[in-house]
C-alpha positions in Angstrom: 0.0 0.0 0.0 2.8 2.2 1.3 4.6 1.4 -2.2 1.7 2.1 -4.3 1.3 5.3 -2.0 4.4 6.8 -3.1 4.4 6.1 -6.5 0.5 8.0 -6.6 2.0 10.7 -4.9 5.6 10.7 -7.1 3.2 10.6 -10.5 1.0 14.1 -9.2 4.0 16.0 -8.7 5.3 15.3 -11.7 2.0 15.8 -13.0 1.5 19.1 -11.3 5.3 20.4 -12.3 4.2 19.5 -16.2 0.6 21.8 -15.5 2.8 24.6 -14.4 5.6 24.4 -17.1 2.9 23.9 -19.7 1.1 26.9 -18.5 4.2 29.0 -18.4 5.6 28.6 -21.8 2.1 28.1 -23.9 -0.6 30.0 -21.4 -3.1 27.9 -22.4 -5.2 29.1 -19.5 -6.4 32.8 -19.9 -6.1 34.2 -16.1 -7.4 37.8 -15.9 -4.2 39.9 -15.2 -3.3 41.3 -11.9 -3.9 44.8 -11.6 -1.3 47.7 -10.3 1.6 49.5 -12.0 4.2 46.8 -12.8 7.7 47.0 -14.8 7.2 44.1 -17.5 10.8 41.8 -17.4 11.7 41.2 -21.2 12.2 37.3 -22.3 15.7 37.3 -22.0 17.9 35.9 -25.4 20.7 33.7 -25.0 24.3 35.1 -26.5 27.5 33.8 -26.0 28.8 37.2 -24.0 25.6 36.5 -21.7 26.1 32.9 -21.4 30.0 33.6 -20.7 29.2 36.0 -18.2 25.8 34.5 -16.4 23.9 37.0 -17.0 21.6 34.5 -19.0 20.9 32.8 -16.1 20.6 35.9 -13.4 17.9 37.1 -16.7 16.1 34.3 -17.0 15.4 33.9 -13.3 14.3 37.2 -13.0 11.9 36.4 -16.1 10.9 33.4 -14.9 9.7 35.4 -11.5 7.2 37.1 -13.3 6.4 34.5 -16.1 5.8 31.7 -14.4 2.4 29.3 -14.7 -0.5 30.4 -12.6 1.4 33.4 -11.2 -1.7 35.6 -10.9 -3.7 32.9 -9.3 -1.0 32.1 -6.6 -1.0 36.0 -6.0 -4.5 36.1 -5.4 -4.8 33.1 -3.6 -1.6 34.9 -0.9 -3.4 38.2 -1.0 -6.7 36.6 0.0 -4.9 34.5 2.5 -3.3 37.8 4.0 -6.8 39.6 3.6 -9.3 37.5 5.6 -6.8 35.4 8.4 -5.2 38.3 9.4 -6.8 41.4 8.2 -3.7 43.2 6.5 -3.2 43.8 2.4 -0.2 43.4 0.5 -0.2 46.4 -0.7 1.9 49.3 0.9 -0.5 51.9 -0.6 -3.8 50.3 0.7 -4.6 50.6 4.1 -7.9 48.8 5.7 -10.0 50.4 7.9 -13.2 49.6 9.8 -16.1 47.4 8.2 -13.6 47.0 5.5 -13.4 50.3 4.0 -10.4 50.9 2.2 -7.6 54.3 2.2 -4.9 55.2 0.5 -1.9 55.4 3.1 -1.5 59.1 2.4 -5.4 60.0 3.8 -4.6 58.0 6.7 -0.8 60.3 7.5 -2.9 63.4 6.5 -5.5 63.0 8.9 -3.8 61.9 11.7 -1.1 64.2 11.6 0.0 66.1 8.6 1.4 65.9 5.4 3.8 68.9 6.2 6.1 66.7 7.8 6.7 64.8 4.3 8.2 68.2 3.2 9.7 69.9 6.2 9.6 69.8 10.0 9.6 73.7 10.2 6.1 74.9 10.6 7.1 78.3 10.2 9.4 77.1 6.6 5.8 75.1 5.8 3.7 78.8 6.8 6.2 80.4 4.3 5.5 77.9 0.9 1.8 78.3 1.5 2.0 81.8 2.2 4.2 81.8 -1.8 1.8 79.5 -3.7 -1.4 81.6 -2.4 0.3 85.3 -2.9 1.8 83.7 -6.3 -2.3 82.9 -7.3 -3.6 85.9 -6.5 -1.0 87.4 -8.6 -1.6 85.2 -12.2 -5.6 85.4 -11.1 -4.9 89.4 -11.1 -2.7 89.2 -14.4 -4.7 86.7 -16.3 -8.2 88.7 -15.5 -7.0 91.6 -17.4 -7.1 88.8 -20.9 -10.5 87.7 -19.4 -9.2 84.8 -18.9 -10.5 83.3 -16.0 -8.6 81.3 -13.3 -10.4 79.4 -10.2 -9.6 76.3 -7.9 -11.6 73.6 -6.8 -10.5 72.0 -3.3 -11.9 68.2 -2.5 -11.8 66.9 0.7 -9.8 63.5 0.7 -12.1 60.3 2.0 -10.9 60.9 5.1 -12.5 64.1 5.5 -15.9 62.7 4.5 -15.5 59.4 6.4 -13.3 59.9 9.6 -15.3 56.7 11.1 -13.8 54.3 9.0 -10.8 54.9 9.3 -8.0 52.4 11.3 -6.8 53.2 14.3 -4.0 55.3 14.6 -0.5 53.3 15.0 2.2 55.1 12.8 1.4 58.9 13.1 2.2 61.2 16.1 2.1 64.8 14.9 -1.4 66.3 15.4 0.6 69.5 15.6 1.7 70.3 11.9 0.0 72.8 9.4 -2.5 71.1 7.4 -2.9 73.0 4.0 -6.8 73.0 3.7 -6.9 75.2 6.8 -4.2 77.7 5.9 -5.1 78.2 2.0 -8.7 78.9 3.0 -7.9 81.3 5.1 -5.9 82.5 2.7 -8.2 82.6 -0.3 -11.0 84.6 1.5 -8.3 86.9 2.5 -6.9 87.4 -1.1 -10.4 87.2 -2.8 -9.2 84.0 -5.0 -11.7 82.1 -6.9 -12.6 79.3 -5.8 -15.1 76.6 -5.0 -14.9 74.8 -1.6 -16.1 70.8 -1.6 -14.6 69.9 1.6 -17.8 72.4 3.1 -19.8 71.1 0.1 -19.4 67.3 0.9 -19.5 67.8 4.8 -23.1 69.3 4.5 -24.3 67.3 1.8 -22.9 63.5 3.9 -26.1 63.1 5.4 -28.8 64.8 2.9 -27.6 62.7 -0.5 -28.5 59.2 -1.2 -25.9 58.0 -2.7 -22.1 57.7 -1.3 -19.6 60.8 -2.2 -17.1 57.7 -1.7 -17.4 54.4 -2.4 -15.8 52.0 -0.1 -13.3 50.3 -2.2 -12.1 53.6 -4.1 -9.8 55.9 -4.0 -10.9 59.2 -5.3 -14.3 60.6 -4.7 -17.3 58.3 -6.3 -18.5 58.8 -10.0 -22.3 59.4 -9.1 -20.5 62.9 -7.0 -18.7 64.4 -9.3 -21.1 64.1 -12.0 -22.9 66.5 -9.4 -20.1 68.2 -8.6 -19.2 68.7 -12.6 -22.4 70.2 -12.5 -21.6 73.3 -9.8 -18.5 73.7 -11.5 -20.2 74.8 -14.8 -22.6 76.4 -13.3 -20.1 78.8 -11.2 -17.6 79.4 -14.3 -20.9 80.6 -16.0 -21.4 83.2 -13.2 -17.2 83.9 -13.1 -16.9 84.5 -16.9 -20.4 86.2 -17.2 -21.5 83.5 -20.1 -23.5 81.2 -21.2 -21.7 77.6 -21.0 -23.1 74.0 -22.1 -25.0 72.7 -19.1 -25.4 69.0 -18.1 -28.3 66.9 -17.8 -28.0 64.1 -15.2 -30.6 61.5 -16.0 -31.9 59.1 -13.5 -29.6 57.1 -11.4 -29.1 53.4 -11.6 -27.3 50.3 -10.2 -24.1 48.4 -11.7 -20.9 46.6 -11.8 -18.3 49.1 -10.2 -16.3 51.4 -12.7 -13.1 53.2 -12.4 -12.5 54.6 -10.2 -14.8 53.6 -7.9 -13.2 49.9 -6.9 -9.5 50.8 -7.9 -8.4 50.7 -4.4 -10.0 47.2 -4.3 -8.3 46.1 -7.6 -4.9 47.0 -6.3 -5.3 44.6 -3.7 -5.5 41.7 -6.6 -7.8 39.5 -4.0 -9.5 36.1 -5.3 -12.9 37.4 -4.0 -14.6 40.7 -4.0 -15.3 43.0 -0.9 -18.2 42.9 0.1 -19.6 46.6 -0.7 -22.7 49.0 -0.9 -24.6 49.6 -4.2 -22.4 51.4 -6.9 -24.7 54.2 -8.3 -24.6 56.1 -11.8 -26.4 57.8 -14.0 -25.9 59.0 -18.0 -25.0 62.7 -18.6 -26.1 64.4 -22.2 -25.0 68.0 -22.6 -28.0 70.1 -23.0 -28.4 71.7 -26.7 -28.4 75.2 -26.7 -27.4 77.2 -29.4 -26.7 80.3 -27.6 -24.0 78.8 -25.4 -20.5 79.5 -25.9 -18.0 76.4 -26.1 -14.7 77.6 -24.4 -11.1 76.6 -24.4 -10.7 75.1 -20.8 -7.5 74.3 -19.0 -7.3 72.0 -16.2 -3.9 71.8 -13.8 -4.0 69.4 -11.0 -4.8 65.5 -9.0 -6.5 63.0 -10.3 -10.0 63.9 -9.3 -10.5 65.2 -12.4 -10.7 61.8 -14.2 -13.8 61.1 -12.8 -15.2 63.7 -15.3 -13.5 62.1 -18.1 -15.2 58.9 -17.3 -18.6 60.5 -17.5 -18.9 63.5 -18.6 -18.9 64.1 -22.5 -16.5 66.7 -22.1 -16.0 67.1 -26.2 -19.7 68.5 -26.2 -19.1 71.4 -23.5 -15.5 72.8 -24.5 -13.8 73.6 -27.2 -10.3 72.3 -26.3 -10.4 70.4 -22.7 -6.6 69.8 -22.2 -5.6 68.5 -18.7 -2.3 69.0 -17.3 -1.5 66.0 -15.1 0.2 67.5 -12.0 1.5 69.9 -14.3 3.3 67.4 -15.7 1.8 65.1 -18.8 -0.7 67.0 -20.8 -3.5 64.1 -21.6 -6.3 64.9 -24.5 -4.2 66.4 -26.3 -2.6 64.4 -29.8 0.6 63.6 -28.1 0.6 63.5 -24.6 3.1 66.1 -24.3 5.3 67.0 -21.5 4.1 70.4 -20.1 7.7 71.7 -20.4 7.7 71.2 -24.0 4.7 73.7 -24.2 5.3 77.2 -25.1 3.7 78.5 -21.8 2.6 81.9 -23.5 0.8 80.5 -26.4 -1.1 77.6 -23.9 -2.2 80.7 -21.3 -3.3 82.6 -24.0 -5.3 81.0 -26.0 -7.1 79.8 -22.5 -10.5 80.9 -21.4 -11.1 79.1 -18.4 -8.0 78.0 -16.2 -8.8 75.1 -13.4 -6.3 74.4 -10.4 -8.1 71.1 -9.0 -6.6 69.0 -5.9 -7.6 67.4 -3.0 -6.8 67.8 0.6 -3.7 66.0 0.4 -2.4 67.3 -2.4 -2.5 71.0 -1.6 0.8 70.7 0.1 1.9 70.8 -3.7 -0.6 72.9 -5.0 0.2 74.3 -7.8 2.6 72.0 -8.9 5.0 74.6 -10.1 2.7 76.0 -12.5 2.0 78.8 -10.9 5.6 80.6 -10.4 6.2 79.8 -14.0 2.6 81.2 -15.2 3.7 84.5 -12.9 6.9 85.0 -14.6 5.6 84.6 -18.4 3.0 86.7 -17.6 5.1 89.5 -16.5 8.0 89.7 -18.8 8.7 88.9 -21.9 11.9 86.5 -23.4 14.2 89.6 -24.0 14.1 90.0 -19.7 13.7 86.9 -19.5 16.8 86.1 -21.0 18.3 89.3 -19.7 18.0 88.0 -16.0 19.0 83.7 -16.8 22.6 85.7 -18.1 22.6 87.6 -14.0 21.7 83.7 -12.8 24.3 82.2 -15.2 26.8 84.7 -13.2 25.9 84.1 -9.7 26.0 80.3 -11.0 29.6 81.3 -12.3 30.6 82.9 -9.0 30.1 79.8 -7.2 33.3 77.3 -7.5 31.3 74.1 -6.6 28.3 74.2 -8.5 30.2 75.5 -11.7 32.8 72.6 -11.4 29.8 70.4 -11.5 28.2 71.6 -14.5 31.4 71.8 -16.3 31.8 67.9 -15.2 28.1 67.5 -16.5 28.6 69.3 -19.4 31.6 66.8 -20.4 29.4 64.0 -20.3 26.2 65.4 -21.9 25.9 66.0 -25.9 25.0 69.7 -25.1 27.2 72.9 -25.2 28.1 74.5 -21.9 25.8 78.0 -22.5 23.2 75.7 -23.5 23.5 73.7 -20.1 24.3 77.0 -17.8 21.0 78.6 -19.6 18.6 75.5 -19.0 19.8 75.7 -15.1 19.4 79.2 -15.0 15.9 78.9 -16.6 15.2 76.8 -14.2 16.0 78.5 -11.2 14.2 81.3 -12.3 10.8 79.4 -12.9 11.3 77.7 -9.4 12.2 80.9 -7.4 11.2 84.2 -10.0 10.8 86.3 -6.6 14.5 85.6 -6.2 15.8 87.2 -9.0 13.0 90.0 -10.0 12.6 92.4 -6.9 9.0 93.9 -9.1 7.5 89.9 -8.4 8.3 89.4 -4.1 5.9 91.1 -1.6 1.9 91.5 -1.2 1.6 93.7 -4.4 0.9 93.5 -8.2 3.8 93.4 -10.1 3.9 96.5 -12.6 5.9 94.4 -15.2 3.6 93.3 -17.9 4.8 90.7 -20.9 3.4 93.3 -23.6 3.6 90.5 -26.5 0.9 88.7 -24.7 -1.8 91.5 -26.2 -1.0 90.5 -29.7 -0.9 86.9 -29.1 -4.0 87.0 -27.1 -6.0 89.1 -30.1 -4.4 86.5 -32.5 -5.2 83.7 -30.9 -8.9 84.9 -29.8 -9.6 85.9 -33.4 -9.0 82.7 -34.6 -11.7 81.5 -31.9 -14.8 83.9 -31.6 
């Protein structure tokens, strides 16, 4: 018995091993993939050199790590296992509060102490940056008003502003004291007189009136069915900003369904075998109203991801005339190319704007702006000749100092651009980062006098072009 025993259990294993390799070299078995950001390992090819020097075999273990058969089951299958016998994820990112609600780590810091602290310990260094970003607003809201072009932000409160009683307990974060940057840049806002629409008060008042969730439990960002309702205040306000007749929305009747980004992506990171167990997912289908007396404008957006959920339902293409959004100020998306924003020619993209929308949430204030705005200040104000005129003082200071001009010079040997291009590149980019640094007429409390005066020809060609 024992004999046969053996050879049963010799014959499975071998059978088992045979399922797996098949599996990895033919995937005969379509598996649904895991979700998440990963860096795909390429099948490595074997050479003589790479054989001679093992990096074949280093390559191909690393491939086979990634490759191998039933990988995304016997993910899952650990995830679950992690998920429901001891009540933690596998995901760094994910954090899992009460009744199984889910957070991004960064909600959790922010409310329990501050974000500040990922940037400086200094609360009076902290005081200072907002104190820049919100003078720095006022002034390219000012400057931009006399192109009527109009700027405004949108603040939205993270989930854990709307759902503080789901959150964990607090075990990692012991700073209550820090600046938070909701607090000081309202305060700030209503001091300067800066445009701008306030959902953290929005969504507090509206958490017990609505019947449907402003978050969903297993997502991220704020739920679809909210800022189809939120999309709506927006247009309405930019009507009353700009003094014009926009595209409206019509929000049809709300219905049940399978969750849609972003509503479960928090859940899909996780990459569990079975689903959380979750609330209704409400939507409802948006049409632009027709109206033939509406103006369709060139809109701008700058900021977080919040604004997604408005490309997921909204038919933008029916509302604006150009809708480019400016990732973080980094990626422009809807646009042909997905350009990098530094590739833009700032002056042309700010004047042939109508509406200009800084959007971020509570946790992402702490870089609001995201350098747009002291670059916005400085092209507004002069024009390339001073602008060049003050990079050549930068490139001097830059000179002056042993050390850093050693460094470039080293840099310079190593890179397939001349030195003067390198030393004006730097210089450039200290003067976008810091412009009040090098151009008295841009620090304090007041408008700057400058004025970049080949934006009024620009602006009238580019407008003309669009009436």
């Amino acid at each position: 018995m024992r004999k046969h025993f053996y050879k049963i259990l010799f014959i499975c294993t071998i059978a088992v091993m045979v399922v797996f390799l098949l599996q990895t070299f033919t995937g005969v078995v379509r598996l649904e993939p895991l979700h998440g950001v990963t860096t795909e390992t390429e099948k490595p090819k074997l050479t003589l050199k790479n054989y001679v020097d093992g990096s074949f075999q280093s390559n191909v273990d690393s491939y086979l790590q990634d490759h191998f058969g039933f990988r995304e089951w016997l993910v899952r299958a650990y995830n679950q296992y992690l998920w429901s016998c001891f009540r933690e994820t596998n995901n760094a990112n994910v954090v899992r509060g009460k009744n199984d609600w889910l957070f991004e780590e960064v909600y959790v810091k922010d409310h329990y102490e501050s974000l500040m602290y990922q940037h400086t310990d200094d609360t009076v260094a902290m005081r200072k940056i907002f104190e820049t970003e919100a003078l720095r607003l006022w002034k390219v809201q000012k400057l931009l008003d006399e192109y009527n072009i109009h700027l405004f932000v949108v603040i939205n409160p993270g989930k854990d502003v709307i759902y503080p009683e789901y959150l964990p307990k607090n075990r990692n974060h012991f700073h209550p004291d820090g600046l938070h940057a909701y607090d000081y840049y309202k305060r700030m806002f209503d001091e300067l007189g800066i445009n701008y629409i306030d959902n953290v008060a929005v969504f507090q008042n509206a958490k017990d009136t609505v019947d449907y969730p402003l978050y969903s439990k297993t997502g991220a960002h704020w739920s679809n069915i909210a800022s189809i309702h939120a999309f709506d205040s927006i247009i309405r306000y930019m009507e009353i900003l700009g003094d014009q007749n926009l595209v409206n929305i019509n929000i049809g009747e709300r219905y049940q369904a399978e969750p849609r980004q972003s509503d479960n992506d928090l859940e899909e990171l996780l990459n569990l075998f079975f689903p959380i167990k979750s609330s209704p997912y409400w939507y409802a289908q948006v049409k632009a109203e027709e109206d033939t007396t509406a103006v369709m404008p060139y809109f701008l957006t700058i900021g977080d991801s919040y604004f997604w959920n408005f490309a997921y339902n909204i038919p933008l293409h029916d509302i604006f005339r150009h809708y480019p959004y400016w990732y973080y100020n980094y990626i422009v998306y809807f646009d042909s190319a997905n350009t990098a924003t530094l590739d833009l020619d700032l002056e042309q993209e700010l004047m042939r704007t109508d509406y200009i929308m800084l959007i971020y949430n509570t946790t992402q204030l702490y870089d609001f702006g995201s350098k747009f705005l002291s670059r916005a200040l400085l092209h507004l104000c002069y024009d390339k000749a001073a602008i060049d005129s003050a990079a050549n003082i930068v490139i001097s200071s830059i000179k002056s100092k042993p050390k850093l001009y050693a460094k470039i010079l080293e840099d310079a040997k190593k890179s397939q651009k001349s030195l003067e291009q390198i030393l004006y590149e730097d210089a450039l980019y200290l003067l976008h980062e810091n412009p009040e640094k090098y151009l008295e007429d841009l620090e304090g409390n007041h408008l700057p006098v400058s004025r970049n005066k080949d934006l009024i020809s620009l602006r009238k060609e580019l407008s003309s072009s669009h009436p």
